[in-house]
N, C-alpha and C positions, 0 to 999 in steps of 0.2 A: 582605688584602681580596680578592687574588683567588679564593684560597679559599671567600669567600663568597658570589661573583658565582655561580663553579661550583659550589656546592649549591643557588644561589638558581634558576638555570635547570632543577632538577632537582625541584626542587618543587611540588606540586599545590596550586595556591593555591586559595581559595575565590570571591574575589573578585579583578574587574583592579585598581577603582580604592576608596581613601578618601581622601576630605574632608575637613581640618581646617579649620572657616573658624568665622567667627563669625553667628550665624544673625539678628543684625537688621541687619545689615548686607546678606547678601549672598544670602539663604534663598529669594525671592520673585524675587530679579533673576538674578544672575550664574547661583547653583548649580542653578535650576531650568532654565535655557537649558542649562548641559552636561549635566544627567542627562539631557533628553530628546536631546540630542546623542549623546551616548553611547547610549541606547538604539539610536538610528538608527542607529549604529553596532558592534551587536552587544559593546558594552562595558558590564561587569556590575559597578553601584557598591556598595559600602555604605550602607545605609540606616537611619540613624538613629534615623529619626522615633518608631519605638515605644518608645525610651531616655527615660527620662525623667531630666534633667541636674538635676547640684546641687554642692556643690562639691566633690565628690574622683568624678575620673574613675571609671566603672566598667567593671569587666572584662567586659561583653559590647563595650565600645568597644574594648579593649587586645587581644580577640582577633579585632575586626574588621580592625586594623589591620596585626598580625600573620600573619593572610590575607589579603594585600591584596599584590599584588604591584607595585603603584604608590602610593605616597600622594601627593597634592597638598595645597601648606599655601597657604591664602588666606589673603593679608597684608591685614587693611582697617584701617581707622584704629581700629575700638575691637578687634581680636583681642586686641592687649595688655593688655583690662580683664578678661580671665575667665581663672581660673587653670584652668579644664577646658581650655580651648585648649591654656596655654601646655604642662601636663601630656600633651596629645596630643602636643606638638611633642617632647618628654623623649621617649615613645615612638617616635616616628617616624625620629628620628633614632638610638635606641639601636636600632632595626628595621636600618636602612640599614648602622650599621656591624656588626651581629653577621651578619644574615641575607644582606644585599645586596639590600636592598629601594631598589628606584627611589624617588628621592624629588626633585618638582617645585615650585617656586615660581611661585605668581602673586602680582605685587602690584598688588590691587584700591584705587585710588584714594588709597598711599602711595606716600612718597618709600623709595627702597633704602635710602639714604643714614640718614632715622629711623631704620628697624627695625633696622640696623645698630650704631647707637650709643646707640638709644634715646632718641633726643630730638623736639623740636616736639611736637605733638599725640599722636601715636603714644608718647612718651615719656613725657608724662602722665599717661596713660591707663596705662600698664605701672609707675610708678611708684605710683599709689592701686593698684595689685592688691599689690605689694611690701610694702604698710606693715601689720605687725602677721606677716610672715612671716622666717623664720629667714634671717640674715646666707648660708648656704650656699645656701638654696632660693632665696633671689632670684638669687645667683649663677650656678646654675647654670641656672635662665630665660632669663639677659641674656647670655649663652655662646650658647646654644640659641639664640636670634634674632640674637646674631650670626653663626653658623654660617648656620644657615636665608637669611638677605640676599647671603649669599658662594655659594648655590649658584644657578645660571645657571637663571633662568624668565621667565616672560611679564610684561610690565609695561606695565599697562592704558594709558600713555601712549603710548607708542609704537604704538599701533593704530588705526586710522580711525574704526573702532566697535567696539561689543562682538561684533556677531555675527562679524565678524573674530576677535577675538581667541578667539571659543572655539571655530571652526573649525581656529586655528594647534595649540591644546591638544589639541583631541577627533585632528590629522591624528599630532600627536607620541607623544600616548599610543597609537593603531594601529602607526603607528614601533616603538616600545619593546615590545609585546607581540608583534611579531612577529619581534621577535629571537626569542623561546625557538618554533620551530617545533612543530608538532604531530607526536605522536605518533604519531598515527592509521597512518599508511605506513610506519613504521619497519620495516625488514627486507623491506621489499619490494625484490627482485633487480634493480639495475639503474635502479632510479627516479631518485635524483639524478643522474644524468647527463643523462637525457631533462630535467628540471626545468631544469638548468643549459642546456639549449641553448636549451627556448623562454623564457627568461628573459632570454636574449642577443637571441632575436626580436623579444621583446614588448619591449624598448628602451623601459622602462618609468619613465626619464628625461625622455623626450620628451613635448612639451605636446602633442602634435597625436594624434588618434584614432587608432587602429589595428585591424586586422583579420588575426587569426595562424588557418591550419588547419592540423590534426592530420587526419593521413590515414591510413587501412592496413585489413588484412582484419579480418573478425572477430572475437571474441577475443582478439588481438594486446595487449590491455590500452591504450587510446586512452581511455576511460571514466578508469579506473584513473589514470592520468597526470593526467586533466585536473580529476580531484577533488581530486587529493593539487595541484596547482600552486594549484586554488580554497584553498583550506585554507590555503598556504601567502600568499595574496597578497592572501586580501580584506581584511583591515585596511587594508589602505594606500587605500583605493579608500569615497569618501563612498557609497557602494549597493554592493551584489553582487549576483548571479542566479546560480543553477546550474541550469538546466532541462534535464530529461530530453525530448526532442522525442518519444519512445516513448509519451510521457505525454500528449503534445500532437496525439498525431495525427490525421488530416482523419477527422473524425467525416462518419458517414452522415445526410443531412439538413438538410447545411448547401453556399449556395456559397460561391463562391471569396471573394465579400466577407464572409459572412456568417462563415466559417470563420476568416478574420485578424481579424476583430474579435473573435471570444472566445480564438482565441491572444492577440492584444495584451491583452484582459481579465486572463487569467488572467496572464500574465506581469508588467503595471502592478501588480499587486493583490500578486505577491513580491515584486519587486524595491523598491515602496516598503514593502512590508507594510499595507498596508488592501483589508482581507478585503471581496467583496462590490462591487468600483470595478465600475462601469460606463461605455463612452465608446460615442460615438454614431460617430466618422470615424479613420480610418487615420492621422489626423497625430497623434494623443494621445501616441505614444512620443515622439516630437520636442519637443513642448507640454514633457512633464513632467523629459525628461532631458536636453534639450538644454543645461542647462543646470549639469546635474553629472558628476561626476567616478565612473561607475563602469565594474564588470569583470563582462562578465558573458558565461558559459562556456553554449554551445548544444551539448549531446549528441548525440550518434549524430541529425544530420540529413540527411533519404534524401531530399529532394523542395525543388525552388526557392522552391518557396510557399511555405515555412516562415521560408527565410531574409529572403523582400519583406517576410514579416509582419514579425518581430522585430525584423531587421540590416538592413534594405533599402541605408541609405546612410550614411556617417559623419560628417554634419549633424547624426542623431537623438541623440547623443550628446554632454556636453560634454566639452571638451579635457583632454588626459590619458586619457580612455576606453580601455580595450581589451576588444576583443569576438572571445574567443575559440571555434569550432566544430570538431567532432569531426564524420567523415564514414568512411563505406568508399567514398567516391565522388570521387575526385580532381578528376573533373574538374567535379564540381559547385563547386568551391570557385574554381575559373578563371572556370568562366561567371559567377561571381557576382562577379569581380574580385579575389578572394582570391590574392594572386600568392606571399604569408609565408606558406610552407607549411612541416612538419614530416612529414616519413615516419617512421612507425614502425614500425620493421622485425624480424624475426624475429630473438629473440637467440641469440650466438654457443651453442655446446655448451657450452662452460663452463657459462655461463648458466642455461641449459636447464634443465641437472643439477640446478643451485644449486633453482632453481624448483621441481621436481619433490620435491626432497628437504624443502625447508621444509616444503611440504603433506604429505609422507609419513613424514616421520622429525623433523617440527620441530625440525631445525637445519640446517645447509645442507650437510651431506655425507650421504651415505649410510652406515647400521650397519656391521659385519664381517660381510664374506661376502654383503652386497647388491649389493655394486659397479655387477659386471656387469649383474647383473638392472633396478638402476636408469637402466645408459646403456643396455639393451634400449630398455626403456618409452620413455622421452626421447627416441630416433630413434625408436620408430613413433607417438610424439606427435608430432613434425615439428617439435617445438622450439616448437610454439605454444602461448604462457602457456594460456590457455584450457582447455586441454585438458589440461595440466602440474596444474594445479590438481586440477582432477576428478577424473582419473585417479588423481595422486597423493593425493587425499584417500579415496580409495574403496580406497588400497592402506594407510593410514595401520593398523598395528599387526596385520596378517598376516604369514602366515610362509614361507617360500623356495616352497613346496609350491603355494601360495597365488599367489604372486609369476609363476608358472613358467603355472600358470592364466591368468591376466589376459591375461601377454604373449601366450599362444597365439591365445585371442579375441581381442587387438589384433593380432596379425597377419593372422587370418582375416577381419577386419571392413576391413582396410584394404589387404590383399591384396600387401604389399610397395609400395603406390603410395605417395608423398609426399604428409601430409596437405598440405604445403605448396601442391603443386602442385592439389590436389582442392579448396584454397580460392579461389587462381590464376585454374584454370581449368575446375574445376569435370567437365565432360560429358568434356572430351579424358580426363582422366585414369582413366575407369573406363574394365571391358571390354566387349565387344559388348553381352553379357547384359545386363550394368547399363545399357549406353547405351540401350539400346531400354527400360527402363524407365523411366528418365529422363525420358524424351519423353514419357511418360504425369501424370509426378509435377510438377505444378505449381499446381494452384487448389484439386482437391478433396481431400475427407477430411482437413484438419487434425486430426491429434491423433488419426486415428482408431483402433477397435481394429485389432490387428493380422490375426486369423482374418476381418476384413470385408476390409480390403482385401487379403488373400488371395486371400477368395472375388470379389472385384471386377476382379484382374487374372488370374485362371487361364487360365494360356496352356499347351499341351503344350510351347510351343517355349522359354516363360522359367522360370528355375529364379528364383520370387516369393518364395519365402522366406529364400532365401541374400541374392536381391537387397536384399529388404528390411532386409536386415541391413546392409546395406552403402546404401542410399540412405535409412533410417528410413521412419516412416510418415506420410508428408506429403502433399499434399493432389494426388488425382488428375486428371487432363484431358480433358478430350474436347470437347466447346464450352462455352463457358463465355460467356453472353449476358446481360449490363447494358444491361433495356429504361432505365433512367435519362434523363431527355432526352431523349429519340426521342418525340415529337408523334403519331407515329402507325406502328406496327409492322404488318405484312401479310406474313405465312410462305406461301409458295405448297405447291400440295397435294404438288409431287416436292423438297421444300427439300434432303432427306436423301439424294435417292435416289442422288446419285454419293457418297454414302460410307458404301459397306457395311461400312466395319469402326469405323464409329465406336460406343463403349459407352456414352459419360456423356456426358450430355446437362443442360445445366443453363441455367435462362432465372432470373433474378430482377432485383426495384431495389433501388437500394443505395441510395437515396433517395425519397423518398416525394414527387413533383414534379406529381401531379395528371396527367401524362400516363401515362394507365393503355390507352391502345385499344389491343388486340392481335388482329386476325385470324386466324384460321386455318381451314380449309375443314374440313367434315365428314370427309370421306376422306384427312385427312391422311396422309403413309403415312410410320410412324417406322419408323428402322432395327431392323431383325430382333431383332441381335442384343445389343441395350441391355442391360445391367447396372444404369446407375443412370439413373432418369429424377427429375428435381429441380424441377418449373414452379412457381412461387409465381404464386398467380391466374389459372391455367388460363382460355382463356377461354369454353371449351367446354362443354356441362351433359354430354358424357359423352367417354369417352376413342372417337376410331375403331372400327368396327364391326370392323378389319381390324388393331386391335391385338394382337400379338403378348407375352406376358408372362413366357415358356418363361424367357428366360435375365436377369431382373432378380433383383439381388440385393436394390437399396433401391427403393422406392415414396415418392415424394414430391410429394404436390400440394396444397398449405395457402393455407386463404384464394381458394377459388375459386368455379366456380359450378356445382359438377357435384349433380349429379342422383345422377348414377348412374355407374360406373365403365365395366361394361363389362359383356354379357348373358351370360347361361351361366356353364360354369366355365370355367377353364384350367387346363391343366397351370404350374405351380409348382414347382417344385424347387427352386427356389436361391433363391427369396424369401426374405429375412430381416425386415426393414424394412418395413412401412408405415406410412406417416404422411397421415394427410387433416385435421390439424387445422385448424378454420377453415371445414369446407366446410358451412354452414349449412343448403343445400335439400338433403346429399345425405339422402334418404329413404331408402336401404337398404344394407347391404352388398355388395359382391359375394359369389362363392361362392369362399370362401376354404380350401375344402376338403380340393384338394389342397395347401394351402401347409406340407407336412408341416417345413417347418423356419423358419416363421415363428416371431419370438422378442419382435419388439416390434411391437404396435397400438395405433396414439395415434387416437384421433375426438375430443379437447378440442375442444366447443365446436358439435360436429354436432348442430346442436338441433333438427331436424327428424326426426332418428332418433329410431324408438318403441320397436323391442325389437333386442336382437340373436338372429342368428342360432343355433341349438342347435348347429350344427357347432362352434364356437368352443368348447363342452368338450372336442373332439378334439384341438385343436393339442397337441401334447403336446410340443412344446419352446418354446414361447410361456412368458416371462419377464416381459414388463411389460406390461399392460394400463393405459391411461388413456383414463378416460370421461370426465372432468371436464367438470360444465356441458352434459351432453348433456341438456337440463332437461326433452323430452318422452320420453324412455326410463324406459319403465315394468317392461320385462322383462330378467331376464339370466339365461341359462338354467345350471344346473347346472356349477361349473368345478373339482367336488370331486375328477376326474381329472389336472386339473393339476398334476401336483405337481412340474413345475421352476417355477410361477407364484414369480414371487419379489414381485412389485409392484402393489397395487392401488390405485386411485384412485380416486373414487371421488363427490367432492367437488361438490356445486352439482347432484346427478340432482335435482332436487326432486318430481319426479314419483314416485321409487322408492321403493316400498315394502316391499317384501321382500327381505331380503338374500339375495343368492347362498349356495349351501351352495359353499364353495372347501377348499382342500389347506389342511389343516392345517401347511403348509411353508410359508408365506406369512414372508415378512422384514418387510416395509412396507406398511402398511394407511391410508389416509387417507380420510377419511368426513367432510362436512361439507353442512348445509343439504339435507337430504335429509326425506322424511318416511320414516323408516325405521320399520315397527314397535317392530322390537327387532332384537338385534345376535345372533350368535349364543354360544347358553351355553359351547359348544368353545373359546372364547376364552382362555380361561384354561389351556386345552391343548397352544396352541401354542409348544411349547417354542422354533422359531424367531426366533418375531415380534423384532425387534428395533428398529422404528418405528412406533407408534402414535399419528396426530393426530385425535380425535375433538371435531367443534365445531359448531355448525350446530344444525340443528331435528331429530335424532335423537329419537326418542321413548321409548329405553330407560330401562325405567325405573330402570336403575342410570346413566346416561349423558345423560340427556336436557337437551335446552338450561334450557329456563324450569322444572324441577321439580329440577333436581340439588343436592344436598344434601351428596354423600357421594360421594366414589370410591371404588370396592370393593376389600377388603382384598386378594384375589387379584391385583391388581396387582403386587403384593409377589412371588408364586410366578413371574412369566415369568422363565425363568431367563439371556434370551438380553438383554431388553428395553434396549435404548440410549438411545433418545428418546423422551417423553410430553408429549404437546399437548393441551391441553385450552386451550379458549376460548368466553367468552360466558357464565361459568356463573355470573350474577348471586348466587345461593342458595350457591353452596359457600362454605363457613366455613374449612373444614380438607382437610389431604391428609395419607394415609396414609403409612405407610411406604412405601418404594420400594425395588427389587431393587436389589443391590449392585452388577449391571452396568449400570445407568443411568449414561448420561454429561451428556445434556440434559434437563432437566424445562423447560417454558414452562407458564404459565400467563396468558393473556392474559388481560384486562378481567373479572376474577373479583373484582368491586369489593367483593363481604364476607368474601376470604379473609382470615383471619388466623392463623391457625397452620401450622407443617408438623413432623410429626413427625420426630423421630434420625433421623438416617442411619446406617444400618448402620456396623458398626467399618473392613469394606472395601469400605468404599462407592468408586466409580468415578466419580461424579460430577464434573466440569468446568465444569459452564456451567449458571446459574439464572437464569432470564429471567422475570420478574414485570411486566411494564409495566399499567399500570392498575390493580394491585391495591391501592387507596389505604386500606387497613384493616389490612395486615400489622403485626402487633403488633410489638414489640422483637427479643425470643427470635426471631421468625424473620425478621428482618433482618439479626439477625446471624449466622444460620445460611447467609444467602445473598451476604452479605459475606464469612463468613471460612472458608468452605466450598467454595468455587468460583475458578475460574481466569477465568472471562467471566462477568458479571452484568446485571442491568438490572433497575429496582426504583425507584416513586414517591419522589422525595424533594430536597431541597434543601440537608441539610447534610451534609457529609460526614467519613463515620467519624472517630474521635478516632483510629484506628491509619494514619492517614493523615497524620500531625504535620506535613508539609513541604510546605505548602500556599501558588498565589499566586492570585490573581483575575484574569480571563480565561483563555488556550488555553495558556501559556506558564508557565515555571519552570526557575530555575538552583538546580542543586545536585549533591554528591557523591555518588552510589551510596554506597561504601565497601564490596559486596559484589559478585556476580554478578548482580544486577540487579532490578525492581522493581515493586510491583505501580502502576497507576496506577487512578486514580477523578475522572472527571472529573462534571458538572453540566451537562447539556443543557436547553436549553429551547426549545420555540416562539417564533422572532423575534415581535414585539409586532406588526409586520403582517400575519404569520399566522394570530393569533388565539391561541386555548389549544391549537391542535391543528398536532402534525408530522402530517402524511399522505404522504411520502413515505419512500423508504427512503433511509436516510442512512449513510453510512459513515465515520469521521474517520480518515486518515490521520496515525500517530506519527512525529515526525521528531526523530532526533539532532541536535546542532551545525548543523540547519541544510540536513540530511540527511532526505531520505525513509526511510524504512525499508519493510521488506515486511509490517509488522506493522501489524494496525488496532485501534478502539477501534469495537466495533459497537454504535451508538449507537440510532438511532431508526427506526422500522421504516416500517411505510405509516402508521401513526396511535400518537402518542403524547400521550398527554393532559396539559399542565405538566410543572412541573422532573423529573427523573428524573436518577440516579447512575447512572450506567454504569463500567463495571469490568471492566481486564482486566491482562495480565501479560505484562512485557516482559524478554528474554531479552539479558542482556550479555555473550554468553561470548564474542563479541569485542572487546569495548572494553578499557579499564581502567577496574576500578571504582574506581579512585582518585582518578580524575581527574573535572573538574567538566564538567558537563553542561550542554547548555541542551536541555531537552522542549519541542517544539510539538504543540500536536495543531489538524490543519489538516482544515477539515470538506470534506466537497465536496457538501454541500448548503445551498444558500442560506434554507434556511427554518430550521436552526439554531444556534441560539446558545450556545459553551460560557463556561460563568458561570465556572466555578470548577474546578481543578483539584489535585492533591495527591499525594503519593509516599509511602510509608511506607519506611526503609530495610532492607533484607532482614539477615538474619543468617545465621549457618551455621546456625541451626536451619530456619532456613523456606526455608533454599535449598535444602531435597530437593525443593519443589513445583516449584521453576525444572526440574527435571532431566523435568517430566512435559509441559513445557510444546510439546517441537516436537510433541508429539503432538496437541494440540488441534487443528490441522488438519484430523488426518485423524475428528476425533468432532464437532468441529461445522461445517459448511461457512455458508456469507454464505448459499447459500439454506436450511438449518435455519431461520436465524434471520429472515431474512426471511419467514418463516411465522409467526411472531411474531404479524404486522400484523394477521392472519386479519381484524378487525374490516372490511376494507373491502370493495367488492364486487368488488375486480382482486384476483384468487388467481393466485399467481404457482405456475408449474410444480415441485413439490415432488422434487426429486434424492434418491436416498439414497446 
């Protein structure tokens, strides 16, 4: 039998729990309080219901059972009358001894003592089932229930009530499953030891609440830990939470009350699981848990506020509770009372090694002739996981020559300093160079390029690009001013004048608080020597008369009230950047003449502009031009010279009538709601183009909104062509062929399309986006189902190649391979009406787990049920093992009806292999261009 315990724990079962009971007995009472028991508790039963019973057990019941890692036998007084029971119990118990299948006894409303020996009522009842069956088969019935009475289960008498009794079952059966631990962390260096000592903290024995923190720098793996301990601990526990506080963080817009009430929203709404809770006051977590028994783990939390909302006091929770938080902030965990702390500290070299080698040589030592090169790497990684990973995944299946590479850039990027100590303490541990960088690098340019902030900190005295290497490109300083809350702001005319070396300058609200007054004198006098000037709502209609422009590299004033910039020209040079989006009276350009290395000009939304200036065919390293919505801009003069123009936009001029003649170089062309005559016939010439969204009141008459018919065949000839949008085109029927290097076709609200022709044999194709086209015949529903990695397409049932289907957001089941397409069923909640108008995104979660993967469901306007489709990548799981899929929306206006898996094979899993690429071919704003139908056009990226 031992033997069978240990294959039994090695097993990937399908399901936790099956049910032998008899269903008029106990179908409505008993077994319907622990299914939803067990639900509540992430325990996954067999379900019967679709079986239709008769007398000889059938094998969809025998391999339920079989996959069942628990059976429970409900003893009631008539089980004994149906031989499909007693014939489960033959199975259950020949499960238990060959497999080492858990096998539990309830006795609902009988004596042990009857089913034992078979007598009283219970004896009865089993003897009419005996009569007219073979002297052996009754025999071996009345075995089987005497066995069954002799093993140790719940007996409904000895309990206060029922809801007792199936809380004792629902806490045993988490018990019993959580002997076989999860997989999921297996091989990770060093973990059960961390595990075993906050396990010894979390004194998980004790009735009374608790509060344990995990603390350390970043990267250090404190995330890592405290999933794998969630994983390992939530059965035992009637709720769980794992929230990422990263996820939670203090949105702009909201106060301090305003902001813990949609924290506690969103966290009520997991932790019990009902999507959509709403509460009115700060005491709802107390209201709703004080009363139960859960574990629930707070993520990388950087701020107090976080923990008053969630954890405030260990009242809010009921006894037994433990509320475990993850921090790089020690001492937040003291101020908050947290005194059960855990440091998690850098592991030994040993260790290190170990770490490094799994990501790079997937075993835990290093090949022949690696050695050294791998305890190189590993001391200038400083032994922190973090970077053990990266590093060693980036080193994964290179060769010595290769190896020898790497180390050199880690030694020049970390300069012999201990990352350890540069996580520590950060400024001490770099050199002068870098420290006087440093001092620069803290608010602006997140994520920026790197040749801007180049050109932003050029210093004769800093060597900026070695620095850079060595501090990344992260966001630079110089004042950085949150009018937020401030009643009433007043800049006097000399604010700058004692600091001649300040460059970046930045004024904005991070909240939108109705306190908007901001002063400032006509002759303000800004510093000389500015780089970046950044004001959101300037409050001036023109910049000083005595503004200086020589050394900015970015121009940024959106949403303000100017007029006019500034009179004459200026020298320019280093200009890169302007942005005036939002400034509705300005009436004209400046003279941007000299800005010989301007590369982006945004005026979204300058709708008091009439033409632009003819200078602007000069700029000759000018890249992105957005006019979008300049709606009285009539003129745009000639920008056939541009030929680094990479980006046109183009979208809402409704005044414009003639198109620009521009650079046949053009990548991204976006055209919408215009009256455009016609487009130009070059179009088909440009070999580059590789984004095209045409939609709106166009009046080509190959393209035009209310006459379009036809998309023209030469569509098929752009040899570069990635993405084609088309929307509003009530009359189109059909769509042509398309280029092979197409990756997105959309076609919004094109209510009489119905067909699309073959797709070429290498075709490139990814992502079909159809929302509104309520006419798509067959043939090309299924070209947009089983053609595509992302989809979106009218409809309500979902594909027959989707066999593994459950009703609502939720479903458990096997992969069996590398992993799976899913398709779920959206609709507008019933008090929205027939229409989503917002853009919606649904978040896919593993076991319970977020993932970084979405299901891109509804855009700003989708009209009824819609299928949505996309493809999920297991190359780290085990496809063997059973799953649970959430798909968790984060918008309240819709509702997922239905969802479903199809299982992959080796044949269809070459498509998984094309899958990380979908990122980089369609982005959340592609498809949020989808919506086009609404009048908020959102800034289109390519």
């Amino acid at each position: 039998m031992a033997s069978s315990s240990s294959s039994s724990s090695l097993r990937n079962w399908t399901y936790h729990v099956f049910a032998s009971f008899h269903g008029e007995d106990v179908r409505k009472t008993f077994l319907s309080h622990i299914r939803k028991q067990f639900i509540c508790n992430g325990i996954t039963m067999f379900d019967d219901q679709g079986i239709k019973r008769g007398k000889t057990i059938t094998p969809e019941l025998i391999q339920g059972i079989r996959e069942s890692r628990i059976s429970i036998i409900v003893l009631s007084k008539n089980y004994a009358s149906s031989s499909w029971c007693l014939d489960e119990l033959l199975e259950i118990l020949k499960c238990r001894e060959d497999i080492g299948q858990i096998v539990m006894t309830v006795f609902y409303g009988v004596d042990t003592s009857d089913v034992r020996k078979q007598t009283g009522e219970f004896g009865i009842a089993f003897n009419k089932t005996c009569a007219g069956k073979t002297e052996e088969e009754s025999r071996r019935w009345s075995q089987a229930l005497t066995d069954a009475a002799n093993i140790a289960g719940v007996d409904f008498k000895n309990c206060k009530n029922e809801a007792e009794m199936i809380e004792e079952i629902a806490n045993h059966v988490s018990n019993q499953l959580n002997v076989t631990p999860s997989k999921d962390f297996d091989g990770m260096v060093g973990l059960e030891a961390h595990l075993r000592e906050l396990e010894s903290l979390l004194d998980l024995d004790s009735v009374g609440v608790q509060m344990v923190g995990i603390y350390g720098p970043a990267g250090i793996g404190k995330s890592t830990i405290a999933r794998a301990l969630h994983s390992r601990l939530s059965n035992r526990f009637q709720h769980n939470c794992f929230v990422d506080i990263q996820w939670e963080s203090f949105r702009i817009g909201f106060d301090d009350y305003g902001l813990k009430l949609r924290l506690q929203e969103k966290f009520l709404s997991n932790i019990l699981d009902l999507s959509g809770l709403r509460i009115s006051h700060l005491g709802a977590i107390k209201e709703r848990l004080s009363k139960l028994r859960v574990l629930i783990i707070l993520d990388d939390v950087n701020h107090m506020k976080q923990l008053e909302a969630l954890a405030n006091e260990t009242t809010w929770f009921g006894p037994g509770s433990r509320i475990i938080v993850t921090t790089e902030n020690k001492e937040l965990l003291h101020q908050h009372g947290i005194n059960n702390t855990y440091h998690v500290g850098f592991p030994s070299d040993e260790k290190a090694l170990k770490i490094l080698c799994r990501y790079a040589f997937r075993k835990s030592y290093p090949h022949n002739g690696f050695k050294k090169l791998a305890l190189r790497v590993t001391e200038l990684c400083g032994n922190l996981p973090l970077a053990l990973r990266v590093v060693g995944s980036s080193l994964r299946g290179k060769n010595e020559e290769e190896w020898e590479e790497v180390i050199c850039r880690l030694d020049s990027i970390f300069d012999h300093q201990d990352i350890k100590e540069v996580l520590r303490v950060g400024y001490e541990s770099l050199h002068e160079n870098e420290q006087s960088l440093f001092l620069h690098i803290s608010v602006f340019f997140n994520y920026r390029d790197v040749d801007l902030v180049t050109a932003m900190l050029a210093d004769k005295n800093l060597d900026v690009k070695y620095g850079l290497k060595i501090l990344g490109t992260r966001e630079v300083s110089g004042i950085s001013f949150d009018t937020s809350g401030i009643n009433e702001v007043i800049i006097k005319k000399g604010a700058f004048k004692r600091m001649p070396n300040l460059r970046f300058l930045r004024v904005y609200k991070s909240k939108d608080d109705g306190n908007d007054v901001v002063y400032i004198p006509e002759e303000m006098e800004f510093p000389r020597f500015l780089r970046l000037l950044d004001w959101e709502a300037y409050p001036s209609k023109s910049l000083p008369a005595n503004f200086n422009a020589e050394s900015l590299v970015e121009l940024i004033l959106s949403d303000n009230q100017l007029e006019k910039l500034w009179e004459g020209s200026q020298h320019l040079p280093n200009l890169k950047k302007m942005d005036l989006r939002h400034s509705y009276d300005l009436k004209q350009l400046p003279d941007l003449s000299n800005a010989t290395n301007l590369e982006s000009l945004d005026v979204h939304l300058c709708a008091s502009l009439v033409e632009f200036p003819s200078y602007i065919g000069n700029l000759h390293k000018l890249e992105e031009l957005k006019m979008g919505f300049c709606i009285n801009l009539q003129v745009v003069p000639t920008l056939v010279n541009l030929a680094s123009l990479d980006y046109l936009d183009m979208k809402g001029c409704s005044q414009l009538k003639k198109f620009p003649d521009i650079s046949t170089n053009i990548r991204a062309l976006v055209i919408a709601d215009t009256i455009l005559e016609e487009l130009p016939r070059s179009i088909r010439l440009w070999s580059r183009l590789q984004y095209l969204s045409i939609y709106g009141s166009v009046k080509d008459p190959l393209l035009g909104r209310a006459d379009i018919e036809k998309v023209p065949d030469w569509i098929k000839d752009l040899p570069r062509l990635q993405s084609l949008q088309i929307f509003g085109c009530p009359k189109l029927a059909s769509l042509p062929e398309i280029p092979s290097s197409l990756k997105t076709l959309i076609a919004n609200t094109c209510e009489s399309l119905e067909t699309l022709a073959s797709f070429p044999i290498d075709s490139q194709v990814t992502s079909l986006f159809f929302p509104n086209c309520f006419k798509l015949g067959q043939e090309a529903r299924q070209v947009i189902t089983q053609q595509s990695l992302l989809a979106c397409l009218p409809g309500r049932t979902i594909p027959a190649e989707f066999h593994h289907r459950d009703i609502g957001n939720s479903l458990t089941f096997r992969p069996g391979f590398f992993g799976f397409r899913i398709c779920v069923v959206v609709s507008p909640k019933p008090a929205m009406g027939e229409h989503i108008r917002h853009y919606s995104m649904s978040r896919i979660c593993i076991n319970g787990c977020p993932t970084d993967q979405h299901i891109l469901t509804g855009l700003r306007e989708i009209r009824g049920e819609h299928l949505c489709i996309t493809q999920f990548d297991l190359s780290d799981e085990d496809p063997e093992k059973e799953i649970l899929l959430e798909i968790i929306t984060t918008h309240q206006e819709v509702d997922i009806i239905e969802c479903g898996v199809p299982i992959l094979t080796v044949e269809t899993d070459r498509t998984i292999r094309s899958y990380e690429s979908i990122s980089e071919q369609v982005s959340a704003d592609d498809v949020e261009n989808i919506s086009g139908g609404s009048n908020e056009f959102d800034e289109l990226r390519v």
